[in-house]
C-alpha positions in Angstrom: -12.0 14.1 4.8 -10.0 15.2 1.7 -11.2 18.7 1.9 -9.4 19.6 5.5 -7.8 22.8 5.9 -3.7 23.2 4.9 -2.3 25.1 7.5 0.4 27.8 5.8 3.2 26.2 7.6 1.9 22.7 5.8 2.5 24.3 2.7 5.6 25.5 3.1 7.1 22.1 3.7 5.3 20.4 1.4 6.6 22.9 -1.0 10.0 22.3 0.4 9.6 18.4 0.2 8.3 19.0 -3.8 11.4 21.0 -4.0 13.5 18.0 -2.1 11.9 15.6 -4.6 12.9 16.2 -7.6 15.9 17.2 -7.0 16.7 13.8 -6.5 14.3 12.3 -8.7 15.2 13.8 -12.5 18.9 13.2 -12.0 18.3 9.6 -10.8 15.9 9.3 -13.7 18.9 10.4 -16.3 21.8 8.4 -14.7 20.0 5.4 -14.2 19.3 5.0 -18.5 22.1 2.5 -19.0 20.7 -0.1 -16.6 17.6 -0.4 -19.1 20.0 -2.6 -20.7 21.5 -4.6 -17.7 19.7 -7.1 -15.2 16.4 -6.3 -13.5 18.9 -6.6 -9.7 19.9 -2.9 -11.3 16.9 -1.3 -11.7 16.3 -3.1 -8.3 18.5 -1.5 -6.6 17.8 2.2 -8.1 14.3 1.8 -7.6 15.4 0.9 -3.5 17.4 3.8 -3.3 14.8 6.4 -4.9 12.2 5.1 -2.7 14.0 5.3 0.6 15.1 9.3 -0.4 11.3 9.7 -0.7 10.5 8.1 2.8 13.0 10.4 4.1 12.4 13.8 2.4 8.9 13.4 3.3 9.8 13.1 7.1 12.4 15.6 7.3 10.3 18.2 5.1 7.0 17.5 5.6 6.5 15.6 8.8 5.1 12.6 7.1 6.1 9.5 9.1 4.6 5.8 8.6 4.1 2.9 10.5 3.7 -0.5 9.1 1.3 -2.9 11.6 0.6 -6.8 11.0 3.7 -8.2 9.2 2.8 -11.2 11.0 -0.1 -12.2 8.8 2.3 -12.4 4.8 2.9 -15.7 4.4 6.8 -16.6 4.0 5.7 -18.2 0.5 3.8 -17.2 -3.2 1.1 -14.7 -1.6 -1.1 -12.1 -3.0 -1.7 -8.6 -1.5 -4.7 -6.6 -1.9 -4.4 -3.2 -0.2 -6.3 -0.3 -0.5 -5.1 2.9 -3.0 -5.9 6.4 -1.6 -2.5 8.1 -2.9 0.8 7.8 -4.8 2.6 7.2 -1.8 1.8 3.2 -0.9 3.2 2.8 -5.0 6.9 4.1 -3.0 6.2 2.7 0.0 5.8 -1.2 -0.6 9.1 -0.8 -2.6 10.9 -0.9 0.9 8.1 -2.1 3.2 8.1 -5.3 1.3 11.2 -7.6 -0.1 10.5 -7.5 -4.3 6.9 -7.0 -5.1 5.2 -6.9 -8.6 2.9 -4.1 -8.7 -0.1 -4.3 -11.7 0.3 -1.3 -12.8 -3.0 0.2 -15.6 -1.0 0.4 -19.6 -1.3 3.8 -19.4 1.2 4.4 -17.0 3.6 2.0 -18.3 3.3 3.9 -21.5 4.7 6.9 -19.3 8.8 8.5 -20.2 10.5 6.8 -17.7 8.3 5.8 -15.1 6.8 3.2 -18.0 10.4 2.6 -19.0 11.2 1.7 -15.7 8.4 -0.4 -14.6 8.6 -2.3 -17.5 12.4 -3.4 -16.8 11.2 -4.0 -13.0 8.7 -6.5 -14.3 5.7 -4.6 -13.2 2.4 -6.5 -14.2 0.5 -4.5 -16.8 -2.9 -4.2 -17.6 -5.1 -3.5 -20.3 -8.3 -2.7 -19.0 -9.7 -1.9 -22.4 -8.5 -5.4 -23.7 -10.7 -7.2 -21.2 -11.0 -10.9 -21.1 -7.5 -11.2 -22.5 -6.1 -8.8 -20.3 -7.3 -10.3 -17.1 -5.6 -14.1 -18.8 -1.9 -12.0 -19.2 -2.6 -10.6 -15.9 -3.5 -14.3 -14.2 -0.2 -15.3 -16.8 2.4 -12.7 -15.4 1.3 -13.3 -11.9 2.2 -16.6 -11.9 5.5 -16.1 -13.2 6.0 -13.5 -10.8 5.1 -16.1 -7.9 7.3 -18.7 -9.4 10.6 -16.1 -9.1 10.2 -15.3 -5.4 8.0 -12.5 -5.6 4.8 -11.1 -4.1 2.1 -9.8 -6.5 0.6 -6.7 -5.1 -2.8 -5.6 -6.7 -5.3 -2.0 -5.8 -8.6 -3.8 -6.4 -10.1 -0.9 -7.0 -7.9 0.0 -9.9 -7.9 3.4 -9.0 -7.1 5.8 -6.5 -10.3 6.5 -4.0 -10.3 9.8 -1.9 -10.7 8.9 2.0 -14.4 8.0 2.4 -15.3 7.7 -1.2 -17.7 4.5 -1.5 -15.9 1.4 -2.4 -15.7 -0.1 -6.0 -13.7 -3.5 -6.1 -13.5 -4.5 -9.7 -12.8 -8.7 -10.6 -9.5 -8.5 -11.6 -8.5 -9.6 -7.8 -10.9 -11.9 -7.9 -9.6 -13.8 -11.2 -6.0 -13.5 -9.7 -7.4 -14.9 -6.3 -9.2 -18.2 -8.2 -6.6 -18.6 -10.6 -3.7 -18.3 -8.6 -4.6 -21.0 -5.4 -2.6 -18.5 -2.7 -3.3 -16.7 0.0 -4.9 -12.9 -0.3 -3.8 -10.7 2.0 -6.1 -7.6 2.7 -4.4 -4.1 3.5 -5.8 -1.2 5.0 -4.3 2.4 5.1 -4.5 6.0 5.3 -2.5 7.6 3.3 -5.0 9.9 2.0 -5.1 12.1 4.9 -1.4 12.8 4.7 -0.4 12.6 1.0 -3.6 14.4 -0.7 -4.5 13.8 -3.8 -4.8 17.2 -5.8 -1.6 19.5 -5.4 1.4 19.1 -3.6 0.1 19.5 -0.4 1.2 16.7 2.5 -0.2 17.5 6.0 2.6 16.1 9.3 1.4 13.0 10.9 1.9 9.2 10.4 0.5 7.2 7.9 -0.5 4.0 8.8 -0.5 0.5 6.4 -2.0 -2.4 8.1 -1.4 -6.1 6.6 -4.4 -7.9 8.1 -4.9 -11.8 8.6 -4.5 -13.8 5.1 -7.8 -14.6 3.3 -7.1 -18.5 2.2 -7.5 -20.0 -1.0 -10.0 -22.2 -2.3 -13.4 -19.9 -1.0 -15.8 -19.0 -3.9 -15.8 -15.7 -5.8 -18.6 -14.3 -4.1 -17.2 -15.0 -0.5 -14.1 -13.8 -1.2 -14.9 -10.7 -2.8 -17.2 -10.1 0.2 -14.3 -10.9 2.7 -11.8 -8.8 1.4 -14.0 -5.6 1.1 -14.9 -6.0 4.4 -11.4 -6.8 5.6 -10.2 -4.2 3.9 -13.0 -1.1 4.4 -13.6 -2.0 7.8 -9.6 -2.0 8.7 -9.2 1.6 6.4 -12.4 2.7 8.4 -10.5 2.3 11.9 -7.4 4.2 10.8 -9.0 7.3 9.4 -8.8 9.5 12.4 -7.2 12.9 11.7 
């Protein structure tokens, strides 16, 4: 599915969308230094705006629209969202589709000139995935204290991005959050791979699709709920992949 033909009219806007981008984005980056040393509401708000440029560059230039489908199903209280990772776009999007979340975000790209610098101050939820055992008790640690401040805790469980109709491969970090943290998982499908590819700069018109489907509730064992949520959550990406 990755591998579809760009059109040379697809490449011009996406081209014209890169251009868009950073434009915006290296500016923002520079200007928004100082609030490294202010509340989190600043970097907030910064993060808001950026995000919402992004959304609107990338309809306007490159005909990428999105839809957002089963709302209905978070929970008003402490939840945890599992949703599938095909592209860079869904780490913009659920900065405006949802209220506050706290992404876990892999060391390495908190380590990252500004992007790290930023995340950090947003209270991202880092991981270690070399550190193991420890890493998955800071993860279960800063979860919790995410929770307790209003927030929602959004996890990939892959852990990684997967090109559209790569074979799944759930790791048990979402598992040790699920167990640990006693609230409800909500599954998400999407398919943002077919419109925001993943090698080059190439976006192809059309809507991308993010589906929050009906919670998983706490309290089932590991095994059952690993085998819920990849089924939730394949089957649901499964029925939106249509070019």
């Amino acid at each position: 599915m990755q591998a579809r033909t760009i059109e040379a009219g697809d490449k011009v806007r996406s081209l014209l969308f890169q251009a868009w981008f950073w434009t915006y984005t290296i500016p923002m980056n520079l200007v928004w230094l100082p609030t490294l040393a202010m509340p989190r509401a600043f970097i907030r708000q910064g993060l808001v705006w950026w995000c919402q440029l992004t959304m609107w560059g990338l309809r306007v230039f490159a005909g990428v629209r999105y839809e957002v489908r089963g709302r209905e199903h978070i929970p008003s209280g402490p939840v945890l969202i599992a949703s599938k990772h095909q592209s860079m776009w869904e780490t913009i999007a659920y900065n405006v589709i949802l209220k506050d979340p706290a992404v876990i975000i892999k060391r390495e790209l908190a380590s990252m000139p500004f992007y790290g610098w930023y995340a950090t101050k947003q209270q991202s939820i880092v991981v270690d995935r070399e550190a193991h055992a420890s890493a998955l008790k800071r993860m279960v640690a800063d979860a919790k204290d995410r929770l307790k401040a209003g927030r929602q805790v959004v996890i990939f469980p892959e852990g990684t991005r997967k090109l559209p109709g790569d074979a799944p491969d759930y790791k048990p970090g979402v598992a040790a959050l699920y167990s640990q943290l006693g609230v409800p998982c909500v599954p998400v499908a999407l398919n943002s791979g077919l419109h925001w590819l993943r090698s080059g700069p190439w976006r192809k018109p059309g809507t991308i699709v993010v589906e929050f489907l009906p919670a998983i509730p706490p309290g089932l064992k590991r095994p059952e709920f690993m085998t819920q949520l990849q089924d939730k959550i394949e089957t649901g990406t499964a029925k939106l992949m249509v070019a």
